[in-house]
C-alpha positions in Angstrom: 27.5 -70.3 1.4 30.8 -72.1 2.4 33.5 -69.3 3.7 36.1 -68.6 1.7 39.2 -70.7 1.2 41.9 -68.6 3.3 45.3 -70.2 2.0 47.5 -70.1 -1.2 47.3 -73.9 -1.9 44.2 -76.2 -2.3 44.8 -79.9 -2.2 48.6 -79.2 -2.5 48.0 -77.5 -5.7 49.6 -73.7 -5.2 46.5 -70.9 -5.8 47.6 -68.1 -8.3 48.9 -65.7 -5.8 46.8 -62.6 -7.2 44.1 -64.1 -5.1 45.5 -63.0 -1.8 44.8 -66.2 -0.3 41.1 -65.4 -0.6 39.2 -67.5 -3.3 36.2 -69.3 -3.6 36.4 -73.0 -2.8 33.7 -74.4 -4.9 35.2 -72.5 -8.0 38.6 -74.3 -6.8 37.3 -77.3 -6.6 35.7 -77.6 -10.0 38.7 -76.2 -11.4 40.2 -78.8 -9.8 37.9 -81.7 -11.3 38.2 -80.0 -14.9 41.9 -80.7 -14.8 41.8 -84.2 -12.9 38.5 -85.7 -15.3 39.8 -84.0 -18.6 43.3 -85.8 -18.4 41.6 -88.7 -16.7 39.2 -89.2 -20.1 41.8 -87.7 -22.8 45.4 -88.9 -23.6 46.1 -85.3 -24.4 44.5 -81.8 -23.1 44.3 -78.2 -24.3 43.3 -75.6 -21.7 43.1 -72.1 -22.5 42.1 -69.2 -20.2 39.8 -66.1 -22.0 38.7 -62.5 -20.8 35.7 -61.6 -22.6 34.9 -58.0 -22.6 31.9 -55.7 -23.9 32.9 -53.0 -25.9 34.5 -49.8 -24.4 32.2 -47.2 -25.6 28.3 -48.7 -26.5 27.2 -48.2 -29.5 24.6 -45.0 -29.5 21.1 -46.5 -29.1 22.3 -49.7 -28.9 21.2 -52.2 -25.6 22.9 -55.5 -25.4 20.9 -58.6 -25.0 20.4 -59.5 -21.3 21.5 -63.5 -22.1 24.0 -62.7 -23.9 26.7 -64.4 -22.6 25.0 -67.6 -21.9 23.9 -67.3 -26.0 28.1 -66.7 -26.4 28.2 -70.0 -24.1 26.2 -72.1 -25.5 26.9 -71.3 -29.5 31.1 -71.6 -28.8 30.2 -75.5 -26.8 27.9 -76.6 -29.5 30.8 -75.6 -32.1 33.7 -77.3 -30.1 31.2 -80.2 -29.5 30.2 -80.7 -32.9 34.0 -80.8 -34.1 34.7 -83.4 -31.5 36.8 -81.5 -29.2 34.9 -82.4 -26.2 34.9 -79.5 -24.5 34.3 -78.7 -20.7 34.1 -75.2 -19.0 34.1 -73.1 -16.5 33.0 -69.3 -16.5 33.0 -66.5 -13.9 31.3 -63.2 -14.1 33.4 -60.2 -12.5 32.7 -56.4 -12.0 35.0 -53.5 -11.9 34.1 -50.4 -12.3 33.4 -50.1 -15.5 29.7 -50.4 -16.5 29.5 -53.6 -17.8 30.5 -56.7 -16.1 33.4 -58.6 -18.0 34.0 -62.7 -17.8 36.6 -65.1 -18.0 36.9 -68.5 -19.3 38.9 -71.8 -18.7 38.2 -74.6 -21.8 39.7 -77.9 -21.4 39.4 -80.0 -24.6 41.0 -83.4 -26.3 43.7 -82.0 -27.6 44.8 -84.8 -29.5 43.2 -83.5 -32.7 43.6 -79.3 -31.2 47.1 -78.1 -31.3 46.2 -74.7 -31.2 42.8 -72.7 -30.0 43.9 -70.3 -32.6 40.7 -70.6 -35.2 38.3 -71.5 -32.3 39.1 -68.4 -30.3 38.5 -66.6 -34.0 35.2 -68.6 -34.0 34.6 -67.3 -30.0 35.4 -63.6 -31.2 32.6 -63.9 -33.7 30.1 -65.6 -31.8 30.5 -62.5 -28.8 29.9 -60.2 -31.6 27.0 -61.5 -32.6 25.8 -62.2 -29.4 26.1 -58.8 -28.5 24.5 -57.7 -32.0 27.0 -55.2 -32.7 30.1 -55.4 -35.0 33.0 -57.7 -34.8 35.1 -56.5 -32.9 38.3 -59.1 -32.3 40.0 -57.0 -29.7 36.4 -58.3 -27.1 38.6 -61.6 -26.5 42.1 -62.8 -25.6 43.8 -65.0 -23.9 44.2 -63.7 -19.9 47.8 -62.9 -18.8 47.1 -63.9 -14.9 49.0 -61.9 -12.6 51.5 -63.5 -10.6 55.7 -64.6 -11.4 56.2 -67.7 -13.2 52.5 -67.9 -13.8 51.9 -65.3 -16.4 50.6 -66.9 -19.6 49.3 -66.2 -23.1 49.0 -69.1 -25.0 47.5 -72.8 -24.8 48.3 -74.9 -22.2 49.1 -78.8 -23.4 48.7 -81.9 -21.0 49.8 -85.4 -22.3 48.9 -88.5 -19.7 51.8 -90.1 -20.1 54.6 -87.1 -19.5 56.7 -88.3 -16.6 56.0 -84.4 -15.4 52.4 -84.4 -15.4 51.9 -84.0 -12.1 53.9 -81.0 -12.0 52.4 -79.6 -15.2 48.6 -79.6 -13.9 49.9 -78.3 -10.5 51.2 -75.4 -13.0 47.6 -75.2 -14.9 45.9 -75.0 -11.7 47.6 -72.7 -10.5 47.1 -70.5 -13.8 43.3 -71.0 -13.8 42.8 -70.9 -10.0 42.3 -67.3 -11.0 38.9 -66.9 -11.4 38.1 -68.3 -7.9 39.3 -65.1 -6.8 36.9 -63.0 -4.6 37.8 -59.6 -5.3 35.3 -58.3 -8.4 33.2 -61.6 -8.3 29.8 -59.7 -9.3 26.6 -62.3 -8.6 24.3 -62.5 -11.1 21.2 -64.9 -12.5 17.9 -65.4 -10.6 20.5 -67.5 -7.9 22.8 -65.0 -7.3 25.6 -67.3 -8.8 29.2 -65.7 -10.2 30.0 -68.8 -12.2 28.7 -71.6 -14.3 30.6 -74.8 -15.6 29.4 -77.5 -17.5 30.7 -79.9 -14.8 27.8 -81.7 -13.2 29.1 -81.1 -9.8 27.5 -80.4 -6.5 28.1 -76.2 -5.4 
């Protein structure tokens, strides 16, 4: 296991500050890549930043799925895929103290036909629910509101290639979604131990 990355930038890109300079450097670095190949392959990129949450109280008699989140996964990328948004992810697992663990999630996708993640973040509140097998329940989902000052966001983020201030906008994203390579409630999970997944193929 590489140490953790001790500083509030990572290539030059600044690292949310609610990290406190201690995140993980593999989750950096693919968020890193995300940014870099999405604008690299599309003219135009939507990234968006979900919490996913089980349910406050658990339904009586009711035990949730143990895959249920990678059924969540994989159901929201085959929709996105099959209306040609392209999408690439990455997903991190974190543990409070509440009883269940909750996740966030960073979507880049072509945005040239996506103005909005509106309907597909209606589409992700439905697919939780029924991943779960419980009710829908739309308040599960939303976008994150990452803590730190000039970084706080609720919406989309839109990249266009050929914005004279592109540099400066993915330097912004970054440091939005450097968030979930933060250490503190990173719960490890799966038969590896691993906190995250991403559907980059890139070398932990």
């Amino acid at each position: 296991m590489k140490p953790p990355h001790n500083d509030d930038q990572f290539r030059s890109y600044p690292i949310n500050p609610a990290n406190n300079n201690e995140s993980n450097p593999k989750i950096l670095n693919v968020l890193y890549n995300l940014i870099h190949n999405s604008i690299r392959k599309h003219s135009k990129v939507i990234v968006t930043h979900l919490v996913i949450n089980y349910p406050s109280i658990k339904p009586e008699g009711h035990e949730y799925p143990d895959q249920a989140f990678e059924v969540f996964i994989n159901t929201l990328i085959h929709f996105l895929k099959r209306n040609g948004f392209d999408p690439v992810y990455v997903a991190v697992t974190e543990k409070d103290s509440s009883p269940h663990p909750h996740y966030h999630l960073c979507l880049a996708c072509d945005g040239r036909f996506l103005w909005s993640f509106d309907k597909q973040l209606l589409k992700a509140k439905e697919y939780w629910c029924n991943a779960l097998k419980i009710e829908y329940n739309p308040g599960l989902i939303y976008h994150c509101s990452a803590t730190g000052i000039n970084y706080k966001r609720k919406r989309d983020i839109f990249l266009e290639r050929n914005n004279p201030n592109i540099e400066c906008r993915m330097q912004d994203t970054f440091t939005y979604i450097s968030y979930l390579a933060k250490l503190r409630t990173k719960f490890k999970i799966g038969d590896h131990g691993n906190s995250w997944s991403s559907s980059l193929s890139l070398k932990r």
